[in-house]
N, C-alpha and C positions, 0 to 999 in steps of 0.2 A: 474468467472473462478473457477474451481474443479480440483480438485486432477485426477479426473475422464480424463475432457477435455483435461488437460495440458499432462497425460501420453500417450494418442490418437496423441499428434500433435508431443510430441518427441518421439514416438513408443519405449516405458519403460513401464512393468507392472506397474500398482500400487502399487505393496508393494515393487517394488523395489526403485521405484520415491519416497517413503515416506521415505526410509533406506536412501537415498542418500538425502534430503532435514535434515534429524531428526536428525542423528548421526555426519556430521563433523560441524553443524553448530548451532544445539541444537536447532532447531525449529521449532515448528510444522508448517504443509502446508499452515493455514490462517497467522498464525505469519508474515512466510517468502512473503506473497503475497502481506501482510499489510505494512510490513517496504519496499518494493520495490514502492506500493501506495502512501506511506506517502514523499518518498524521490521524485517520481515525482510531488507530490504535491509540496514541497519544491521548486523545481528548476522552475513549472509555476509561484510560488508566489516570485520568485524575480525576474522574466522575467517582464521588464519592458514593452514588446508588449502585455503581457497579463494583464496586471495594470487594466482591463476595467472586467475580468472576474470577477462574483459575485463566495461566497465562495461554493453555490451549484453548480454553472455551473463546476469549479474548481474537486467537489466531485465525481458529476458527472463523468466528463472527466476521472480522474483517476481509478475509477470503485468501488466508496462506490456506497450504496443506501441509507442512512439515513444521516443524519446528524451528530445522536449520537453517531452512528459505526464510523465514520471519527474522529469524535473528540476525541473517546478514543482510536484510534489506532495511530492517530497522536502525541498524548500526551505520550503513550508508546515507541514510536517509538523515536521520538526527544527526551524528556524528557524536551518539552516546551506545553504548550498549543499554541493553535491555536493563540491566543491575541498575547501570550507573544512574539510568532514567528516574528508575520508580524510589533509589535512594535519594533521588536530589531533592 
């Protein structure tokens, strides 16, 4: 997803979609896509019908591409790592 795509599907320019993302919530467009990513992360990895997904498929679904990218945006986002999460 892009700053690009998302202002197309809710018909807002982009520098207005980035004023309304920046200013009331202090964060830039991947911040804000990350912590939305990282939070449905969260809610798969305590869904006990999803207990069987692996932590790529997991990645995947939510819309990382890396593994690294997930991990540091997860760790930012929670202020757990990934371990710490699914051990608590």
């Amino acid at each position: 997803m892009t700053i690009q795509e998302l202002s197309k599907q809710v018909n807002i320019q982009v520098r207005d979609l980035s004023i309304l993302i920046n200013h009331p919530i202090n964060q830039h467009f991947f911040d804000f896509i990350n912590a939305y990513r990282s939070q449905k992360a969260m809610k798969i990895l305590k869904n006990p019908l999803k207990s069987k997904l692996t932590i790529l498929e997991i990645l995947y679904e939510v819309g990382f591409n890396s593994k690294s990218s997930f991990n540091t945006a997860f760790k930012k986002h929670t202020n757990k790592t990934l371990t710490e999460f699914i051990n608590h």
